[in-house]
N, C-alpha and C positions, 0 to 999 in steps of 0.2 A: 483632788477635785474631779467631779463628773464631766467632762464634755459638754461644752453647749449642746443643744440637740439641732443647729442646723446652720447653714455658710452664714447668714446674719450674725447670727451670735459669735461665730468661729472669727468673724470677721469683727466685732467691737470687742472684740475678746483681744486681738492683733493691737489695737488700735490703743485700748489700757497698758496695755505692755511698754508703750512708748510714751504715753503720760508723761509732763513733766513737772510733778509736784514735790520737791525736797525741802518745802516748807511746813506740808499738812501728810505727804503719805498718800493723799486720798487720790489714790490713781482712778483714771477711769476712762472709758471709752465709747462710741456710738457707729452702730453702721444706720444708715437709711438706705432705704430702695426706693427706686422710683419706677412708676407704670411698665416703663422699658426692660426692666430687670437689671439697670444698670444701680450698682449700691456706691455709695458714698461714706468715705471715715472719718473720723472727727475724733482728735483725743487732747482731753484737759492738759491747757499750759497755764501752769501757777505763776505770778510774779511777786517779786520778794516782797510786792507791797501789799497784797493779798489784792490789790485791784489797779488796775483791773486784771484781774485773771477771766481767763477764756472757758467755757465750759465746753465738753464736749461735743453738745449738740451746737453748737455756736461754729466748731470749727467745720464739722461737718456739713453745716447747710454753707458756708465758705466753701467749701469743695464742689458741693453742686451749683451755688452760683457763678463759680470759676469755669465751668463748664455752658453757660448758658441757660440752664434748667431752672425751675421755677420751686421753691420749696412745696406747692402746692400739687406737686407731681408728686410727694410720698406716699408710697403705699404701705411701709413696712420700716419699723423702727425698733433697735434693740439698744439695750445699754447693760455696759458690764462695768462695775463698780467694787471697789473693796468692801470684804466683809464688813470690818468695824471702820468703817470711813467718818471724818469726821463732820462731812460735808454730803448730803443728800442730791449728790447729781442727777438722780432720777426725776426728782420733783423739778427743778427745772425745766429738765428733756419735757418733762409732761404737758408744762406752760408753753414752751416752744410752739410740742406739735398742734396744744389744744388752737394755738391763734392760725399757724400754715394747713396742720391738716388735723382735723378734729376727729376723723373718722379713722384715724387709726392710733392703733393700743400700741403701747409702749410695751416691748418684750423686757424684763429687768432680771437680772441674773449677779449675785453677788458672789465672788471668791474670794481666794486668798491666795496672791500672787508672790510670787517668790519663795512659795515654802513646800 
């Protein structure tokens, strides 16, 4: 696998790694940044029920609201997700930001972790 190309990516790349999905596989992860440069991690926790399970962008904006900050502070959003994932975690990230922050693009980067 290539390197993300920058701390975002490095950093939802971190965040996949600790995924907790033993039901689907479909690991995955989100960093956000906010105005300040301060970034936030969010990574998919599966439940054995399949729901509710947690998406990544979901834990992540938890992170920044656990701090105070407003989701509407993003300026910068990655997500790294398994190659053949069964589950499109991106599209959701997408829905997320389109309602908090509309004006910023989703960086989406897929690998193959563990191999």
């Amino acid at each position: 696998m290539t390197p993300p190309p920058d701390e975002l990516a490095v950093a939802a790349l971190r965040a996949a790694c600790i995924a907790y999905a033993p039901y689907t596989g479909a690991l995955a992860g989100v960093a956000i940044q906010i105005h300040s440069g301060q970034a936030f991690n969010g990574a998919y926790v599966e439940n054995a029920a399949f729901n509710p399970s947690i998406s990544p962008m979901q834990t992540a904006i938890v992170a920044l609201a656990l701090t105070g900050r407003s989701a509407g502070e993003v300026t910068e959003a990655a997500i790294v997700q398994m190659q053949e994932s069964k589950i499109d975690h991106a599209a959701a990230a997408r829905l997320v930001l389109a309602h908090f922050a509309p004006d910023v693009i989703l960086q989406q980067y897929r690998v193959r972790l563990g191999q």
